[in-house]
Backbone as XML, in Angstrom:
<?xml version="1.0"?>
<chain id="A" units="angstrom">
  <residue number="1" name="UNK">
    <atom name="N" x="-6.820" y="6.485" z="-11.083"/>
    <atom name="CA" x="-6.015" y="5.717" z="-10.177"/>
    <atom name="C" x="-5.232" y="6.676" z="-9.293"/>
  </residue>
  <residue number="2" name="UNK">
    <atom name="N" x="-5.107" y="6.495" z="-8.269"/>
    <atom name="CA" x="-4.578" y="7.031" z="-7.011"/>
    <atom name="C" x="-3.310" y="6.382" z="-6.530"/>
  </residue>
  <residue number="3" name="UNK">
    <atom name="N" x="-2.015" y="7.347" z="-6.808"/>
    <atom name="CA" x="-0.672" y="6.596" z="-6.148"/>
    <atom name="C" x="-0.736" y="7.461" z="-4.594"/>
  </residue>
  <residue number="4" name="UNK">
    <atom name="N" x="0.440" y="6.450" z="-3.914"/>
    <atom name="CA" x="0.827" y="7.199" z="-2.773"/>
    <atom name="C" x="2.166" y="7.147" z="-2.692"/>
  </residue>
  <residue number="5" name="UNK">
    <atom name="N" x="2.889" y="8.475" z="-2.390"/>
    <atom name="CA" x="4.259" y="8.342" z="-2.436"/>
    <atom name="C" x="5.034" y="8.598" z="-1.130"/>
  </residue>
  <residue number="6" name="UNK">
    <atom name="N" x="6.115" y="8.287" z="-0.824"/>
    <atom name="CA" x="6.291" y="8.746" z="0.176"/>
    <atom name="C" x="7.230" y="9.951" z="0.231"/>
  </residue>
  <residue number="7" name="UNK">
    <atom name="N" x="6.885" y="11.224" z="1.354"/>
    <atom name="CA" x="7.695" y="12.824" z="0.951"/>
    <atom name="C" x="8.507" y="12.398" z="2.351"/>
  </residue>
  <residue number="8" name="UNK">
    <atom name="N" x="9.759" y="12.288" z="1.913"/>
    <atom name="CA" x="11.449" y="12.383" z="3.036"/>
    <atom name="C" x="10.857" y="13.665" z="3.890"/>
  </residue>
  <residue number="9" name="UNK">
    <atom name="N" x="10.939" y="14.863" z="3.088"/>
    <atom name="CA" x="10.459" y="16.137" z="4.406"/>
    <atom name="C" x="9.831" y="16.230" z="5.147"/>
  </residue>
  <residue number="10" name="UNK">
    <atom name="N" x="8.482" y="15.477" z="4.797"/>
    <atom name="CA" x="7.298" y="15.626" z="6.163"/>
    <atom name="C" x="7.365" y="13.950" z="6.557"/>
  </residue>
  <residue number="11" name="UNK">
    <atom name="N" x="7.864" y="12.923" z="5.927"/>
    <atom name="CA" x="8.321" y="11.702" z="6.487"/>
    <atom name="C" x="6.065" y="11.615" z="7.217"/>
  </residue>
  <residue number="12" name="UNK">
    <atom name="N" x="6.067" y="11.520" z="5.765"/>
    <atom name="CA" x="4.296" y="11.170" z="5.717"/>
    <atom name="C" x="3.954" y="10.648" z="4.126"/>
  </residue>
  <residue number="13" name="UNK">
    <atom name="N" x="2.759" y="10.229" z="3.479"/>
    <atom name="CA" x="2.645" y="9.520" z="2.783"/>
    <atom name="C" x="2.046" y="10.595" z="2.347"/>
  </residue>
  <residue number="14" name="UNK">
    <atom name="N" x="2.028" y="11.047" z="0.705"/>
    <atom name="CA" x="1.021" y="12.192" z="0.238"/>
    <atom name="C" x="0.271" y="11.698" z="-1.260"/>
  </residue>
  <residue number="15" name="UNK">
    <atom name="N" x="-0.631" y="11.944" z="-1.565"/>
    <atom name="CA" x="-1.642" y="11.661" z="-2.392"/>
    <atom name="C" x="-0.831" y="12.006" z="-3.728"/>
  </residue>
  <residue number="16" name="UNK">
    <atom name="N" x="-0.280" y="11.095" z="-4.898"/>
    <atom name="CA" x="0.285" y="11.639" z="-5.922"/>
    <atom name="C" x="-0.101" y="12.520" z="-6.757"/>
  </residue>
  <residue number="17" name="UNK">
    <atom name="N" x="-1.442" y="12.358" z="-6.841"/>
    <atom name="CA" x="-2.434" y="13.459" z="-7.642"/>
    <atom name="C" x="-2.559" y="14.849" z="-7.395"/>
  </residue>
  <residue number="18" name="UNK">
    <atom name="N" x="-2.336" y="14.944" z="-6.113"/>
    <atom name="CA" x="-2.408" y="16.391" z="-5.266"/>
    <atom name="C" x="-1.035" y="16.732" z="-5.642"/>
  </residue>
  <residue number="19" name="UNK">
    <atom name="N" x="0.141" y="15.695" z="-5.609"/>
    <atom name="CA" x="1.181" y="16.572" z="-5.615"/>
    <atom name="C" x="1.236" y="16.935" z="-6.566"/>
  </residue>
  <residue number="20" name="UNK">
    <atom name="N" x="1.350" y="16.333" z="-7.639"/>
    <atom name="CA" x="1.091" y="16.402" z="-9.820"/>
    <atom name="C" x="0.611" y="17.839" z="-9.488"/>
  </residue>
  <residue number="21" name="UNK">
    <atom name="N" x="-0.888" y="17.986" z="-9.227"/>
    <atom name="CA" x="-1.654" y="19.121" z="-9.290"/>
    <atom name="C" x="-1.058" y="20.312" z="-8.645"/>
  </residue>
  <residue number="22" name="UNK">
    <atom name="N" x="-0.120" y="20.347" z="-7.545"/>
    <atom name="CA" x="0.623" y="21.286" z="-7.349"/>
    <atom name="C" x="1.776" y="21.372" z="-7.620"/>
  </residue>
  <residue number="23" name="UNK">
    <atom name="N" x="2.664" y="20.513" z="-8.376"/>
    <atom name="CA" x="3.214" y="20.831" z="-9.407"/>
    <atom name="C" x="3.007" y="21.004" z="-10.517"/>
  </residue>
  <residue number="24" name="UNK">
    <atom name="N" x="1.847" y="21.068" z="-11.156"/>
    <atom name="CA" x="1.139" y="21.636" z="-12.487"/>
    <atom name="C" x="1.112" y="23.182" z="-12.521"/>
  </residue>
  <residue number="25" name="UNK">
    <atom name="N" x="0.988" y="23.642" z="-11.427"/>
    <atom name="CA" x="0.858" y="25.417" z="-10.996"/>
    <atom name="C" x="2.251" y="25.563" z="-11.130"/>
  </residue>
  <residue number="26" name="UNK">
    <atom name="N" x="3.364" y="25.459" z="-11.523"/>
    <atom name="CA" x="4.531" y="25.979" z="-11.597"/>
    <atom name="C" x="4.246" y="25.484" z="-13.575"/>
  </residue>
  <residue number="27" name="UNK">
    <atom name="N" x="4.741" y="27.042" z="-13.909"/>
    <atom name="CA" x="4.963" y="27.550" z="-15.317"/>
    <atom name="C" x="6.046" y="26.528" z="-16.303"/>
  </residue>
  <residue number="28" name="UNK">
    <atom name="N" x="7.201" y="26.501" z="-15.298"/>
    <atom name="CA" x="8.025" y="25.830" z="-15.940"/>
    <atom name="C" x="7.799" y="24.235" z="-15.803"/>
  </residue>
  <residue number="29" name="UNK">
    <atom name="N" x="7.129" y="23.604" z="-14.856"/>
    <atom name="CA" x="6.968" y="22.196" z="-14.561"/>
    <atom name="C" x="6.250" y="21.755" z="-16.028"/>
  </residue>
  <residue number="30" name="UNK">
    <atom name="N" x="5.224" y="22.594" z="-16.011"/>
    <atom name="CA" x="3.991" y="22.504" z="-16.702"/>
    <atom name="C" x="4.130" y="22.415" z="-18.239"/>
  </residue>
  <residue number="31" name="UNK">
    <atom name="N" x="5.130" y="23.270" z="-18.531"/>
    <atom name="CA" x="5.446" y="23.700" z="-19.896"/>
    <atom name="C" x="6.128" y="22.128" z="-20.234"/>
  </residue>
  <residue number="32" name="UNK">
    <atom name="N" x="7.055" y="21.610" z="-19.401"/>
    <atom name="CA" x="7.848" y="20.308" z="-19.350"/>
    <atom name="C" x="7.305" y="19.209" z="-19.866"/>
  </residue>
  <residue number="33" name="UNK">
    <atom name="N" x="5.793" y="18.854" z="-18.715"/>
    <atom name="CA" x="5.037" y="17.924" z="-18.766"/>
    <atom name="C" x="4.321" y="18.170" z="-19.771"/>
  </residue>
  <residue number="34" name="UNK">
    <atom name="N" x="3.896" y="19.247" z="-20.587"/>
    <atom name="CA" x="3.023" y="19.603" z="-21.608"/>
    <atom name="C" x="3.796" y="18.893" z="-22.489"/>
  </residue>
  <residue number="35" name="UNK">
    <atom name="N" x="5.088" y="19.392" z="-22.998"/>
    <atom name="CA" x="5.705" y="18.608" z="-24.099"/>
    <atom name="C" x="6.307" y="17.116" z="-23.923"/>
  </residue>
  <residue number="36" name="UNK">
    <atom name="N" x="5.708" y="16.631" z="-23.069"/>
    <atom name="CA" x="5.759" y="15.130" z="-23.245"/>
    <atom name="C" x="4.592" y="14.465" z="-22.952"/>
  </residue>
  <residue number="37" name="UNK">
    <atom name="N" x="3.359" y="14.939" z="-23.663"/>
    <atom name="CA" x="2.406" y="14.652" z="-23.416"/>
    <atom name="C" x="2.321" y="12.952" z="-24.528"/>
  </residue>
  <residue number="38" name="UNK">
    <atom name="N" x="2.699" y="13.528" z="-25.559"/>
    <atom name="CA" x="2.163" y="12.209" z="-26.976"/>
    <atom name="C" x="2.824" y="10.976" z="-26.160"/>
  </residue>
  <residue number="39" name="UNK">
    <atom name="N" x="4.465" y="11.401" z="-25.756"/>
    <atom name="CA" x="5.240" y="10.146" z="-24.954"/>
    <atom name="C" x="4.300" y="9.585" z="-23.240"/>
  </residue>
  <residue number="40" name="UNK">
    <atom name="N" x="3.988" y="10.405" z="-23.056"/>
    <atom name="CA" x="3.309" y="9.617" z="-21.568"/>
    <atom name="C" x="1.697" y="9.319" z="-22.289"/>
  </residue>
  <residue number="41" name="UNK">
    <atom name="N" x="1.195" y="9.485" z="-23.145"/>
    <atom name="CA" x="-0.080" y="8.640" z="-23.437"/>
    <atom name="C" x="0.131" y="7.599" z="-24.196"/>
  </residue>
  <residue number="42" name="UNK">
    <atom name="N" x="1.030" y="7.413" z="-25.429"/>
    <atom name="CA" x="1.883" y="6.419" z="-25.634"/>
    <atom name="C" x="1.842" y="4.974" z="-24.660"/>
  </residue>
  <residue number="43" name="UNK">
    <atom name="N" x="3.005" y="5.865" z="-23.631"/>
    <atom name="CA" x="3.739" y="4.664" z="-22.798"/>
    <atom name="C" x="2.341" y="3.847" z="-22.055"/>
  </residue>
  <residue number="44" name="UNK">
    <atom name="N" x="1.170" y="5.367" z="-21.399"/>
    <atom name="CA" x="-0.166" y="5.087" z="-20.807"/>
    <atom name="C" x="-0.947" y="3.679" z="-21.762"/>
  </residue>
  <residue number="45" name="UNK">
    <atom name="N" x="-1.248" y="3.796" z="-22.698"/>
    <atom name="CA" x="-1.818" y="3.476" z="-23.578"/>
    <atom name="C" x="-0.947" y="1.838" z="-23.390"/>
  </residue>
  <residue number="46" name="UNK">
    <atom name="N" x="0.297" y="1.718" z="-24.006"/>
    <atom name="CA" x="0.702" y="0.382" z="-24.204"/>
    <atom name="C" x="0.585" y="-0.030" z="-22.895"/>
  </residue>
  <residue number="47" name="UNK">
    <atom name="N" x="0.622" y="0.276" z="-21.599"/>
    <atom name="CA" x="0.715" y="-0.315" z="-19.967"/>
    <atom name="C" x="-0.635" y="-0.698" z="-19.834"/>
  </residue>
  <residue number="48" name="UNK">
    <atom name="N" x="-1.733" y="-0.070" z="-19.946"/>
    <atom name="CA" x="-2.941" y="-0.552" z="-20.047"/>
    <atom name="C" x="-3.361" y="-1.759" z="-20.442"/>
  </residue>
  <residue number="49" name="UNK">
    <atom name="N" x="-3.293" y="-1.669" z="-22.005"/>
    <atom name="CA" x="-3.303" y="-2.858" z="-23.048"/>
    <atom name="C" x="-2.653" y="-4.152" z="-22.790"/>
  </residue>
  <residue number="50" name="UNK">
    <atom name="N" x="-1.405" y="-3.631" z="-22.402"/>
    <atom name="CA" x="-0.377" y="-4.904" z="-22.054"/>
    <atom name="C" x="-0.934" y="-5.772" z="-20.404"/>
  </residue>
  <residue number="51" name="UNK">
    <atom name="N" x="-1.387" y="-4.936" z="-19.721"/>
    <atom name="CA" x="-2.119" y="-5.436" z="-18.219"/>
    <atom name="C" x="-3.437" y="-5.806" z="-18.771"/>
  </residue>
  <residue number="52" name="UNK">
    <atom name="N" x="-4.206" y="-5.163" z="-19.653"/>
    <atom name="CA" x="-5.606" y="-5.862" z="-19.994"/>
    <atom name="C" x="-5.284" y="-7.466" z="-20.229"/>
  </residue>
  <residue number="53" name="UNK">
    <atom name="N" x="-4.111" y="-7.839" z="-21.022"/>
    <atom name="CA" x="-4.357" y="-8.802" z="-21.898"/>
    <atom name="C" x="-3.290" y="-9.488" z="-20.574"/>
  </residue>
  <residue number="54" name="UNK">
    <atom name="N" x="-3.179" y="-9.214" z="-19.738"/>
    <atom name="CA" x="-2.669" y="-10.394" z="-18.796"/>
    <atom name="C" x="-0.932" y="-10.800" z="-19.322"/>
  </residue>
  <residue number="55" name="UNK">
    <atom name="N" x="-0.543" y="-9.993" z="-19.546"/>
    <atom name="CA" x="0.912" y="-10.319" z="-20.468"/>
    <atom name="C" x="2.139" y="-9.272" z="-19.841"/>
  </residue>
  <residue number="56" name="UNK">
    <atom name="N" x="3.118" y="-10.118" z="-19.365"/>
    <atom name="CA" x="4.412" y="-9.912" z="-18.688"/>
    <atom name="C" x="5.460" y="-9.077" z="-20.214"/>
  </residue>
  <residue number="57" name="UNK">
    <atom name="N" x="5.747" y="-8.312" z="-19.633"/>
    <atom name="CA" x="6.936" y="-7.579" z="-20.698"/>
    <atom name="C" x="8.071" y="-8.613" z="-21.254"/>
  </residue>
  <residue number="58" name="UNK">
    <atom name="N" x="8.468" y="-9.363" z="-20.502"/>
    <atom name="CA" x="9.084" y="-10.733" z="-21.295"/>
    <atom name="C" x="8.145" y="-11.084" z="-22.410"/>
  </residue>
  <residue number="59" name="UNK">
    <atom name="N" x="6.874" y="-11.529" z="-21.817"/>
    <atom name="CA" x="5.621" y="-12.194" z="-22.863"/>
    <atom name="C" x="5.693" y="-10.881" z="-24.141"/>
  </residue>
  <residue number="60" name="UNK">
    <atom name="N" x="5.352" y="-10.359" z="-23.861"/>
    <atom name="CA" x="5.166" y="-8.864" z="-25.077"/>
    <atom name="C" x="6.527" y="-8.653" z="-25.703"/>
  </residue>
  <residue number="61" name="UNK">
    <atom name="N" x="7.698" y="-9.110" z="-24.973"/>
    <atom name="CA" x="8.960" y="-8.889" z="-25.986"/>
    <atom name="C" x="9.230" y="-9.778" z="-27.009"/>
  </residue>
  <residue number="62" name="UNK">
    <atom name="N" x="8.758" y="-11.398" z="-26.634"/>
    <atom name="CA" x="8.615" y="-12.434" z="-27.059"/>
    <atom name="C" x="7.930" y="-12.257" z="-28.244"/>
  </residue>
  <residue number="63" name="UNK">
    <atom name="N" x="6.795" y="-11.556" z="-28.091"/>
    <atom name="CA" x="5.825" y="-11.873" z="-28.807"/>
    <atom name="C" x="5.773" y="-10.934" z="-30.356"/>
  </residue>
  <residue number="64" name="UNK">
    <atom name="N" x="7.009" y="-9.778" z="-29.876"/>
    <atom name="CA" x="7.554" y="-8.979" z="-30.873"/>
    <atom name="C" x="8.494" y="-9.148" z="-31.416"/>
  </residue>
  <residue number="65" name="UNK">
    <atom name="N" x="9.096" y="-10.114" z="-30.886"/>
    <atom name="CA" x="10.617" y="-10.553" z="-31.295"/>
    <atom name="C" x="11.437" y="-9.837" z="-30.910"/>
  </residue>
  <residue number="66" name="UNK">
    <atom name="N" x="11.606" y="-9.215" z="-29.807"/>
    <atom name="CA" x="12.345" y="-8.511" z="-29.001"/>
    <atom name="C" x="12.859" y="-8.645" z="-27.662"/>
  </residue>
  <residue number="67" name="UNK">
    <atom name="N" x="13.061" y="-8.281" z="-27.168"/>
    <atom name="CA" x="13.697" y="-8.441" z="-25.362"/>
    <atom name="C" x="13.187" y="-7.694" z="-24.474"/>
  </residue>
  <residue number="68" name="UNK">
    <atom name="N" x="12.918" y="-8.344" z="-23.233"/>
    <atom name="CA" x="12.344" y="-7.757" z="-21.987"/>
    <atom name="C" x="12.728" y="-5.864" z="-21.577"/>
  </residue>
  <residue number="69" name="UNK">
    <atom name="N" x="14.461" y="-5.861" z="-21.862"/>
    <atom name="CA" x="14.443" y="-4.734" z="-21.485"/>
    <atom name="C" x="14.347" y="-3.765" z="-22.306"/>
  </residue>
  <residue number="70" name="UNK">
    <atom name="N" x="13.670" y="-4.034" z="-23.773"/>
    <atom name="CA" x="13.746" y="-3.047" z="-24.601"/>
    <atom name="C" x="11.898" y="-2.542" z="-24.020"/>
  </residue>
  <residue number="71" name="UNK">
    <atom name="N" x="11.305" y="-3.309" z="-23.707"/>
    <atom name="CA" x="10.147" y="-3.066" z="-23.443"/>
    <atom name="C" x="9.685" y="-2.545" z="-21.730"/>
  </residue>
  <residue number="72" name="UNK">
    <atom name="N" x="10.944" y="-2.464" z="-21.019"/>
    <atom name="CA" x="10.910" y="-2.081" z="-19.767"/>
    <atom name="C" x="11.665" y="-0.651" z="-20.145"/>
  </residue>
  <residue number="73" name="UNK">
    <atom name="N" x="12.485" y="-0.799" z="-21.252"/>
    <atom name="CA" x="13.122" y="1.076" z="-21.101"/>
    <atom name="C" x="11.990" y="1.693" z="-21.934"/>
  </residue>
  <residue number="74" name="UNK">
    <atom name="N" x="10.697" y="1.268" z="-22.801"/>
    <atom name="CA" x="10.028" y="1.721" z="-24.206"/>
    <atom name="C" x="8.882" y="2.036" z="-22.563"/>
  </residue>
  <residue number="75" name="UNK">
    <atom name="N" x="8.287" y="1.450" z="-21.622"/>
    <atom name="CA" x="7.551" y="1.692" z="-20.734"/>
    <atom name="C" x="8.196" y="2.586" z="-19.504"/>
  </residue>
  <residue number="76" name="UNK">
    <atom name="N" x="9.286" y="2.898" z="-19.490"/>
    <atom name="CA" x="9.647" y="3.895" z="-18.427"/>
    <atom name="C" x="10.418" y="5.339" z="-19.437"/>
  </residue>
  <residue number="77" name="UNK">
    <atom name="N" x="9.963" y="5.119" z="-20.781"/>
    <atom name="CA" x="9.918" y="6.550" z="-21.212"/>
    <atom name="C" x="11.880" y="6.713" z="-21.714"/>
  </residue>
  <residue number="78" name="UNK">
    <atom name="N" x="12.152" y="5.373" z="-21.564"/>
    <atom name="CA" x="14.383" y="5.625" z="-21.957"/>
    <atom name="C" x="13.803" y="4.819" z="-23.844"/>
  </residue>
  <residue number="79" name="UNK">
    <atom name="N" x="13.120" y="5.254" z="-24.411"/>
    <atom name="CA" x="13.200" y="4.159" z="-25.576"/>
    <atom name="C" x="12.476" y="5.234" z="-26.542"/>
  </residue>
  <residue number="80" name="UNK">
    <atom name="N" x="13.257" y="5.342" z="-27.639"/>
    <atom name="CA" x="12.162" y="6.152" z="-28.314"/>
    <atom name="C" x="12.242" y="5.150" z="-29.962"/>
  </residue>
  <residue number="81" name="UNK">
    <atom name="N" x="10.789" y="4.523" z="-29.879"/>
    <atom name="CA" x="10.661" y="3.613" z="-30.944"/>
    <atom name="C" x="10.181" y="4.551" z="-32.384"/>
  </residue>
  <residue number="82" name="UNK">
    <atom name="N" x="10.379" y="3.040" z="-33.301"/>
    <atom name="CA" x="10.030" y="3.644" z="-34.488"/>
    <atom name="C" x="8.251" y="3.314" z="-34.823"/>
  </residue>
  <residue number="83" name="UNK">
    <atom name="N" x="7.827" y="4.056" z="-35.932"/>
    <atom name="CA" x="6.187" y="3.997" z="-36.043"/>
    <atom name="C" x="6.178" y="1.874" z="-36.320"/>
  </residue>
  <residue number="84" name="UNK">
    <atom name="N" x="7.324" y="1.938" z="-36.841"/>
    <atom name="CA" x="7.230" y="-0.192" z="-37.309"/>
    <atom name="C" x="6.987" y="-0.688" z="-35.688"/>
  </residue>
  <residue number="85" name="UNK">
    <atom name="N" x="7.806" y="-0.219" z="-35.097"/>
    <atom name="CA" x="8.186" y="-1.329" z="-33.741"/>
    <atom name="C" x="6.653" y="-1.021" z="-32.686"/>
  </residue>
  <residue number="86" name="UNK">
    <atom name="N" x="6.411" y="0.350" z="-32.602"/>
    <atom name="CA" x="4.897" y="0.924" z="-32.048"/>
    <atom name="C" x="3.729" y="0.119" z="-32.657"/>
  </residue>
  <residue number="87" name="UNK">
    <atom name="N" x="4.293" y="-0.144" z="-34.017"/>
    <atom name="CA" x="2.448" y="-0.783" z="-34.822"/>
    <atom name="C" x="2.705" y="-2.295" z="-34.448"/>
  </residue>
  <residue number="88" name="UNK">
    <atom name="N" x="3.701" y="-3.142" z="-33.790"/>
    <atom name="CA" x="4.103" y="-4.037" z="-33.720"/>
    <atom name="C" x="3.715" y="-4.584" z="-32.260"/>
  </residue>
  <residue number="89" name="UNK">
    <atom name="N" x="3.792" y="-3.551" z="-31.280"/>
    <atom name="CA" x="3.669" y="-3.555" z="-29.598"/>
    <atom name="C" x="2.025" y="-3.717" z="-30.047"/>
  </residue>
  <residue number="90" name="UNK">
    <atom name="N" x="1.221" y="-2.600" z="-30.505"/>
    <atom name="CA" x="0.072" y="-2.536" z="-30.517"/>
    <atom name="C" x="-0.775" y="-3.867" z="-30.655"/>
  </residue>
  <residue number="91" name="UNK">
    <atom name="N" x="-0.519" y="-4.307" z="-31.873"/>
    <atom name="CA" x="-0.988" y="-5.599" z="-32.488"/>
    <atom name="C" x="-0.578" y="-6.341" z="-31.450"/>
  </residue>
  <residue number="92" name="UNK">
    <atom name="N" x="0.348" y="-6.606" z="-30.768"/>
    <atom name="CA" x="1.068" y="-8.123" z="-29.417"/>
    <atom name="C" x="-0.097" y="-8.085" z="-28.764"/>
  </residue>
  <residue number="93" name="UNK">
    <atom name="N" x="-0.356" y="-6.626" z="-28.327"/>
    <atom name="CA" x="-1.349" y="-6.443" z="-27.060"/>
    <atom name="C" x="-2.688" y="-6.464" z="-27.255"/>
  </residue>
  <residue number="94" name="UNK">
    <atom name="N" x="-2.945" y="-6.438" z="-28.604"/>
    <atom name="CA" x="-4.755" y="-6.513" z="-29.194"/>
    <atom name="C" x="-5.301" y="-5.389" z="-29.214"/>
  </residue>
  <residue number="95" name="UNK">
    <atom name="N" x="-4.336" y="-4.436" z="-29.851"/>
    <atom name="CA" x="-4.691" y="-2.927" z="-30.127"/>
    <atom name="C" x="-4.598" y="-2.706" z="-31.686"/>
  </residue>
  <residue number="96" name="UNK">
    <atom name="N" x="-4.510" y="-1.587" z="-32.043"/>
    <atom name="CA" x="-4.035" y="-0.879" z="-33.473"/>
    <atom name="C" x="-3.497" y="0.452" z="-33.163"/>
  </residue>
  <residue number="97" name="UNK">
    <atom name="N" x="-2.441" y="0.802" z="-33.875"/>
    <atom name="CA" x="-1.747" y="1.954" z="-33.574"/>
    <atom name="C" x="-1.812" y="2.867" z="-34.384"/>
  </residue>
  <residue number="98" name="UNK">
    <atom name="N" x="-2.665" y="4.001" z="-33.928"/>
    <atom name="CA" x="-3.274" y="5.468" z="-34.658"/>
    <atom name="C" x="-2.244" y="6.381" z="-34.459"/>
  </residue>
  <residue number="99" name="UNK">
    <atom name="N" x="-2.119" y="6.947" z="-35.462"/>
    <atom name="CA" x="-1.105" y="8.231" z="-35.608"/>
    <atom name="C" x="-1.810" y="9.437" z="-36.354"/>
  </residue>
  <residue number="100" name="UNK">
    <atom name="N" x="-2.300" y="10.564" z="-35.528"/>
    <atom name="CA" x="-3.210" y="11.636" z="-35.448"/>
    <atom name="C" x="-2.307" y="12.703" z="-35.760"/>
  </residue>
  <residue number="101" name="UNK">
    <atom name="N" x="-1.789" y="14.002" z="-37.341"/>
    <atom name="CA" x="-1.438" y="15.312" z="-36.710"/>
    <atom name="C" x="-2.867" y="15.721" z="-37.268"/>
  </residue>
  <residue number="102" name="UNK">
    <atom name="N" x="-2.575" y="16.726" z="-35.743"/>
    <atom name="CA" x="-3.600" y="17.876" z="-35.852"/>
    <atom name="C" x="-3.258" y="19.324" z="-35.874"/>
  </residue>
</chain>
């Protein structure tokens, strides 16, 4: 998927992927985004699932017994759940929730 964002400096629209990718070449960006990798496939993973199955974050809070904005801060990365409440999102959305160390 392809975002477009808009850059204030050149006051032009730039390809999000290109920019990611040239901010990936900086050491310190990289090292950043590396260690929040498990949290952005996570959040990836439940946004998917939750849009497959046609279901509003109200619907999915509902459906956990929870509230809209616990599931709008758990999808913009402000929420750090427990393995109960994760195996709980999974199942709403018609998933199962794997927990891999390697």
């Amino acid at each position: 998927m392809i975002y477009k964002t808009y850059n204030t400096n050149t006051m032009k629209y730039i390809n999000f992927r290109d920019y990611h990718n040239e901010q990936m070449r900086d050491p310190e960006f990289k090292k950043a985004f590396d260690s929040l990798e498990v949290e952005f496939q996570i959040i990836h993973d439940i946004l998917r699932k939750r849009i497959e199955q046609d279901m509003s974050q109200k619907e999915l809070a509902e459906k956990i017994g929870s509230d809209q904005a616990t599931i709008s801060r758990l999808e913009a990365g402000n929420f750090n759940p427990s393995i109960k409440f994760l195996k709980r999102v999974a199942e709403a959305v018609g998933g199962k929730l794997k927990v891999t160390i390697i």
